[in-house]
N, C-alpha and C positions, 0 to 999 in steps of 0.2 A: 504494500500500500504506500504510496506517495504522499508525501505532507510537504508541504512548502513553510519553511521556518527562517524566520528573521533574523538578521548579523546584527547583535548592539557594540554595542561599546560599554563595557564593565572594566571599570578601574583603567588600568593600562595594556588590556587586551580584547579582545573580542572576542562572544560568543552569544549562544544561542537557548531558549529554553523547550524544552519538550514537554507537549500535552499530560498530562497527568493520565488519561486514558491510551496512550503510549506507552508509558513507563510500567504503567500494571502489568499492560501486556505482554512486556517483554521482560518482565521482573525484574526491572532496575529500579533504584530508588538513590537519593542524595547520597554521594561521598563514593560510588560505584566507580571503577576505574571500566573505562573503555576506549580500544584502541581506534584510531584512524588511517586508513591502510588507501593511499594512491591507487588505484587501479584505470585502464585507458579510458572508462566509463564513465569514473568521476570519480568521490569519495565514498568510501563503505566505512561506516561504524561497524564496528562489533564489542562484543564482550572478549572475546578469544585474541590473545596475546600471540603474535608469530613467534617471539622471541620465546616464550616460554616453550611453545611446543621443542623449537631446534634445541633447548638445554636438557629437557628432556630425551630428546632423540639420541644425543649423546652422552646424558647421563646412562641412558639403555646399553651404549658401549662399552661403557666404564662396568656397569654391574656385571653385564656378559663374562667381563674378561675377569673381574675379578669377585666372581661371584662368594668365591670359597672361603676371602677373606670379610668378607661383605655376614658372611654367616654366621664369621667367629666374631667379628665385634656384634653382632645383635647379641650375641650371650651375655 
């Protein structure tokens, strides 16, 4: 669904507020971090962090590899 949302001026930068019937529906609410991601289309908000996935992705390597010491500090 399309919303068209106005640029203020707040303090010394600029932003925007979202519908309250928006925010339910997406289950954000005040103080929620969400990322802003360029794409050729335009801007995508989301909640999903790129960066976090890729430290993940390689924290996967790290445990892979050293899973057996990963085992003995859980003890």
């Amino acid at each position: 669904m399309a919303r068209k949302l106005t640029l203020r001026k707040m303090g010394g930068s600029v932003g925007t507020t979202f519908p309250k019937e928006m925010l339910d529906r997406l289950n954000l609410q005040d103080g929620d971090d969400i990322s802003v991601v360029e794409t050729d289309d335009g801007l995508l908000l989301t909640p999903y962090d790129p960066d976090f996935d890729r430290a993940m992705d390689a924290f996967d390597i790290i445990h892979r590899k050293y899973r057996n010491a990963f085992r003995e500090l859980a003890k």
